[in-house]
C-alpha positions as CSV (number, residue, x, y, z in Angstrom):
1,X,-13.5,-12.5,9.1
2,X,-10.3,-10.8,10.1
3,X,-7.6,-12.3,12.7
4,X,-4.9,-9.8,13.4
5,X,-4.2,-7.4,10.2
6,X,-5.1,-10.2,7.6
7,X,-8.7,-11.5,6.5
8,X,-9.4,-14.8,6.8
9,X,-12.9,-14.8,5.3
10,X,-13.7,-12.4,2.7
11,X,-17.1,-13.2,0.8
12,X,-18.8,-11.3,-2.1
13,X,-20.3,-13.5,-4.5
14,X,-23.5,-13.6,-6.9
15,X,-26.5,-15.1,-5.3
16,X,-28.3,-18.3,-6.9
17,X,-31.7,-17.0,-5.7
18,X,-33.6,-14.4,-6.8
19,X,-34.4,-12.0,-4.6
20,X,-37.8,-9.3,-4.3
21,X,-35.7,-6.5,-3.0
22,X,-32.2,-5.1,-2.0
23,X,-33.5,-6.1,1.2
24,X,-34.1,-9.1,0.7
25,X,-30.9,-10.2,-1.4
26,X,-28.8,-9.1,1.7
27,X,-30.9,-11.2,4.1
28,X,-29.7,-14.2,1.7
29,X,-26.5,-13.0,1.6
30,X,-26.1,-12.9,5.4
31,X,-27.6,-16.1,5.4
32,X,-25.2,-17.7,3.2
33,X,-22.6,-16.3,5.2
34,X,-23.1,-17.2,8.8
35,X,-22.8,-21.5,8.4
36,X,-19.0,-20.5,7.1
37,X,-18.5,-18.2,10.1
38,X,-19.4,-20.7,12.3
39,X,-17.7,-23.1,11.3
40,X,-14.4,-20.8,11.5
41,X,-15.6,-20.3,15.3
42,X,-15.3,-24.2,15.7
43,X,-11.9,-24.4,14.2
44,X,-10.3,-21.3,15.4
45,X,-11.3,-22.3,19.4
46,X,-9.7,-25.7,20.1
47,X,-6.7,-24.4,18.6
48,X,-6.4,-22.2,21.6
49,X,-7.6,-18.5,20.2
50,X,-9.5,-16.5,22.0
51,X,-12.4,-15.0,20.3
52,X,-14.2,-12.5,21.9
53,X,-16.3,-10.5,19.6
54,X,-17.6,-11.5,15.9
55,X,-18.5,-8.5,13.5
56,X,-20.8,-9.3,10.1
57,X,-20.7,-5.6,8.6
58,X,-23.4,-4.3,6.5
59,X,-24.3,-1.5,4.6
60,X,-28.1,-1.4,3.9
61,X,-30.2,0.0,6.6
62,X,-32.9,-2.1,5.6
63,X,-31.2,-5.1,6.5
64,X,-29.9,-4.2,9.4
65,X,-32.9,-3.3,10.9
66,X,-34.5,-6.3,9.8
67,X,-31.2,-8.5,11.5
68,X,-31.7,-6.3,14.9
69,X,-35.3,-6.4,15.5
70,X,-36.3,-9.9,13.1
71,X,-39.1,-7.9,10.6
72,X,-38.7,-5.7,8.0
73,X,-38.7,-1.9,8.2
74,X,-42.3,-0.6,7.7
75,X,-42.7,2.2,4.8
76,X,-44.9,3.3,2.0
77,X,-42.7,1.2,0.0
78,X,-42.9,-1.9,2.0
79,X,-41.6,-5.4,1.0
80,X,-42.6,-8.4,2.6
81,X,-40.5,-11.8,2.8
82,X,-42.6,-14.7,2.1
C-alpha cells in the first residue's frame, strides 16, 4: 500500500499453511493481506485522506481469475480448493 511516492504496506512473507497449488498459496496470501489493508483504510480516513482507489497487485493468472470471478480456472490440470 503506497501513499504518495513511499509504501506504507509492503508484505511478502512465508505462509504457515500448506498449500495444494501455486494457486492456491496466493489465495492465502491475499487472504492474509486484506484484514491489514483494511484496517489501514480505517486509520487513514478519519485523519482526513481521501482514498479513492485500492490496488492488491498480482502476478498469477490463476489467481486472479479465481479473485474476479470467485472459482478456479478450469483446465486439464485442474485444482480444486476444499
Amino acid at each position: 500500500m503506497t501513499m504518495g511516492d513511499g509504501a506504507i504496506i509492503s508484505l511478502s512473507r512465508k505462509h504457515k499453511t500448506n498449500a495444494g497449488s501455486s494457486t492456491e498459496a496466493e489465495l492465502i496470501g491475499v487472504n492474509n493481506a486484506l484484514p491489514k489493508i483494511l484496517y489501514s483504510l480505517e486509520l487513514i480516513r478519519p485523519q482526513g485522506y481521501k482514498v479513492e482507489h485500492v490496488f492488491l497487485y498480482q502476478d498469477n493468472k490463476s489467481t486472479i481469475l479465481s479473485e474476479l470471478h470467485g472459482k478456479l480456472s478450469s483446465g486439464k490440470e485442474r485444482n480444486t480448493l476444499k
